[in-house]
C-alpha positions as CSV (number, residue, x, y, z in Angstrom):
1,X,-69.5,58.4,28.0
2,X,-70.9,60.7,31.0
3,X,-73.8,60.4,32.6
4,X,-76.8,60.6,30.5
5,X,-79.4,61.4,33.5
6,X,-78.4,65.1,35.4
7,X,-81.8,65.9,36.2
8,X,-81.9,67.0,40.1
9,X,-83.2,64.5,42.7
10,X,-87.2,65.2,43.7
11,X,-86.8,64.6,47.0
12,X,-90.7,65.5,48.1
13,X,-91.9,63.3,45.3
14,X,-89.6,60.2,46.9
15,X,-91.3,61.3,50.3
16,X,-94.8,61.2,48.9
17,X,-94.0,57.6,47.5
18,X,-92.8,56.4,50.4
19,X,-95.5,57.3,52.9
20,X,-97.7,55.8,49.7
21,X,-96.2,52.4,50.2
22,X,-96.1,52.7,54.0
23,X,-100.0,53.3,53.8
24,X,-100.1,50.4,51.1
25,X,-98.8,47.6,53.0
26,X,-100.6,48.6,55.9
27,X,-98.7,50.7,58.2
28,X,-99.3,54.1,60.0
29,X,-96.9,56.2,58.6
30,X,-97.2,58.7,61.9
31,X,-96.0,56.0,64.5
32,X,-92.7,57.4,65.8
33,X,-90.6,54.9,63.9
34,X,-91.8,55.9,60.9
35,X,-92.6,59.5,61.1
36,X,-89.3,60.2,59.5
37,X,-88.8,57.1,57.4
38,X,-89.8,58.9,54.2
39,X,-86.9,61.4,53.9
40,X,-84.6,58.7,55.3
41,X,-85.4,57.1,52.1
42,X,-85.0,60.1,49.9
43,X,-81.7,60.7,51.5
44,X,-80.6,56.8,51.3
45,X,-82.0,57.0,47.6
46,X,-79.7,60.4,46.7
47,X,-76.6,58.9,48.0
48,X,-77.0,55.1,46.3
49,X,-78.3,56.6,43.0
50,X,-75.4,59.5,43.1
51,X,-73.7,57.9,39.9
52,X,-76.6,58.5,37.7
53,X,-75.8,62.6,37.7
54,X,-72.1,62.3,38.1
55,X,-69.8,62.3,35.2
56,X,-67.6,59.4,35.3
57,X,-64.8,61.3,33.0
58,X,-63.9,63.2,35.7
59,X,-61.6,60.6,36.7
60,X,-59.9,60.6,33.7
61,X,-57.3,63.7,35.0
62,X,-55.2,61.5,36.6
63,X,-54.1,59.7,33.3
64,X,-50.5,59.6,32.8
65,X,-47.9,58.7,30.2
66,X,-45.8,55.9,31.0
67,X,-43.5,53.6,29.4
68,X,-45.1,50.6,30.8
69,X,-46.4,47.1,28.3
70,X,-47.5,45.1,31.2
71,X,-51.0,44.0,32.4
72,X,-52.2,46.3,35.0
73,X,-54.6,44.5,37.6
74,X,-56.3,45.7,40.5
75,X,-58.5,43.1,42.4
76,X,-61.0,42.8,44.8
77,X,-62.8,46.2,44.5
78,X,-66.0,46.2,46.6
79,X,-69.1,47.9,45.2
80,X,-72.9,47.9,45.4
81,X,-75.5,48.6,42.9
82,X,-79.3,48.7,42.7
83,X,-80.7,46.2,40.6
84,X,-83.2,47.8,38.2
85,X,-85.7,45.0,37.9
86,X,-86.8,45.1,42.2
87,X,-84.7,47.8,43.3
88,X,-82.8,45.9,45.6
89,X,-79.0,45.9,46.4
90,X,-76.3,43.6,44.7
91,X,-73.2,43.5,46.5
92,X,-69.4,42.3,45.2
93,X,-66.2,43.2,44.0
94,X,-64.8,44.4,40.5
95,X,-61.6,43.1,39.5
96,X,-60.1,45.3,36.3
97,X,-57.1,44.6,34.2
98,X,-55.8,47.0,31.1
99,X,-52.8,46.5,28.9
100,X,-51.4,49.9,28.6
101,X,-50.5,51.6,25.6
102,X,-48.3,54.8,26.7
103,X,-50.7,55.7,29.6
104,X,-51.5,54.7,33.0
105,X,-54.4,55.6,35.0
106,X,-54.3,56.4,38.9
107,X,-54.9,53.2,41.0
108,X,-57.2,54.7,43.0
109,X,-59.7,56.1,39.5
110,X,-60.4,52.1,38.7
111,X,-62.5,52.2,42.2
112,X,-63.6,55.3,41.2
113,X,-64.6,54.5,38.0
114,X,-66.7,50.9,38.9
115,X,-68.2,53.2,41.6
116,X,-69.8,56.0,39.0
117,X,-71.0,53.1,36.9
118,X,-72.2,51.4,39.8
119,X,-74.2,53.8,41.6
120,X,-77.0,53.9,39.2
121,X,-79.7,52.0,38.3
122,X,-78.1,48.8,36.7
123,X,-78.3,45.2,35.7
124,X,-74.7,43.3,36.4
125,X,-74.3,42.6,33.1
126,X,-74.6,46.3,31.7
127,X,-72.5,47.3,34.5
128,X,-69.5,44.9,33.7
129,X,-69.8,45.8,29.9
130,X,-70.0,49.6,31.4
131,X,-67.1,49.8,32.9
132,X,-64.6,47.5,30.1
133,X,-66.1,50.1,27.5
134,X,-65.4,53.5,29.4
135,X,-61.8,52.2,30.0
136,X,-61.4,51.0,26.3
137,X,-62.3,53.8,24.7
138,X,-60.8,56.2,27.1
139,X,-57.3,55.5,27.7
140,X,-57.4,53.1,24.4
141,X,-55.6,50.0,26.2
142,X,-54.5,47.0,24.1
143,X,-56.8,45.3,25.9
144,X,-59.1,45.6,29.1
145,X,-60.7,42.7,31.4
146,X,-63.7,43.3,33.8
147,X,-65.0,40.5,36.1
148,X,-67.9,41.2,38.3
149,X,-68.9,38.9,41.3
150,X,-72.0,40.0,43.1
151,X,-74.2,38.5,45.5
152,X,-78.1,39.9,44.5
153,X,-80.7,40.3,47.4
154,X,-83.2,40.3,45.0
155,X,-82.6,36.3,44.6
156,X,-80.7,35.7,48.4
157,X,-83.7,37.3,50.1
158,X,-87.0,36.5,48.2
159,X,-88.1,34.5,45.1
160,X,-86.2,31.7,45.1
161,X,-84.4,32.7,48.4
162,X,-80.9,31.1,47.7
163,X,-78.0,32.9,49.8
164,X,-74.9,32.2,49.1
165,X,-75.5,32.2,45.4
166,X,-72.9,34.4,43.5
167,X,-73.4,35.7,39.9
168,X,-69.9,36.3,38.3
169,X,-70.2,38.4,34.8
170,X,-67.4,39.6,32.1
171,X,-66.0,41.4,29.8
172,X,-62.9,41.0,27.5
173,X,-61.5,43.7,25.2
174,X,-58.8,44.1,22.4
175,X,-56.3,41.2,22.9
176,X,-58.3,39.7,26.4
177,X,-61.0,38.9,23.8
178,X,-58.6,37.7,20.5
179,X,-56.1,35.9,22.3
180,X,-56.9,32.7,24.2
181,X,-53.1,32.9,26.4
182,X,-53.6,36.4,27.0
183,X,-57.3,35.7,28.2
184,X,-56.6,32.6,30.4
185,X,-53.5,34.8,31.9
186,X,-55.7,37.7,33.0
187,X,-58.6,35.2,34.3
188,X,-55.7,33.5,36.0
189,X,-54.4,36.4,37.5
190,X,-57.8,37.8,38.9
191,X,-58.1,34.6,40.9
192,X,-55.1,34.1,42.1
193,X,-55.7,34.4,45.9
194,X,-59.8,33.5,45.6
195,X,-61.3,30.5,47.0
């Protein structure tokens, strides 16, 4: 479940848009503030989008066997995205939780993991779904737990302009998902510590 979109960056074409808009709205696109606005925005572009051409299995090599039946949790992971419908920023943090069955992974490839999916264009929801699925069918878990809480600038900022709002999405896998004690202990366990 790699990237599907490898295709090289056109940074020119970004350029071109950008001075486009500039000039839309109204703006001289030689003033000195914005003379080098457009490849500012092809560079910022390049490095928030990075997950769409990079192959999240990569961080897969750090998988190893252990004799461990107990949930693995790690909380609090900050990410961003760009939301696909106005291609503004949602801010948050992941919290994942497996159930191991004869392998680990590395703490450090869960981050890794939510940021490959994450640096692409997304919705929360397909990112949270994203992210249970790769780790479900990778290191085949008895179960896995995802739980997203972002904060959307494209509803904080403009339409309905409500900061503060927080959308919180997730998604259950293998026993998370079929048992209700098992579910209401990892929930449990990802707030423990929250507001």
């Amino acid at each position: 479940m790699g990237s599907k979109n490898k295709k090289k960056v056109d940074i020119e074409r970004i350029k071109k848009a950008t001075k486009e808009i500039l000039l839309a709205i109204g703006e001289d696109v030689e003033r000195e503030g914005l003379k080098k606005t457009p490849q500012r925005v092809a560079n910022m572009y390049v490095e928030l989008l990075a997950g769409m051409r990079e192959d999240c299995e990569q961080h897969l090599q750090s998988v190893f066997s252990e004799d461990y039946d107990e949930i693995v949790l790690l909380r609090d992971i900050p990410f961003y995205s760009i939301c696909e419908h106005h291609l503004m920023p949602f801010i948050g943090t992941a919290h994942i939780a497996y159930l191991p069955e004869g392998v680990v992974l590395g703490v450090s490839k869960l981050a890794r993991i939510v940021d490959c999916f994450a640096r692409r264009l997304q919705t929360q929801e397909r990112l949270t779904g994203q992210i249970a699925n790769f780790i479900m069918n990778n290191l085949k878990p008895r179960g896995v737990a995802v739980v997203l809480e972002a904060s959307h600038s494209c509803m904080t900022i403009r339409g309905i302009k409500k900061p503060g709002s927080t959308m919180v999405t997730s998604a259950l896998r293998g026993i998370f998902m079929r048992d209700p004690k098992s579910r209401s202990e990892i929930i449990s366990l990802m707030h423990k510590g929250n507001k």
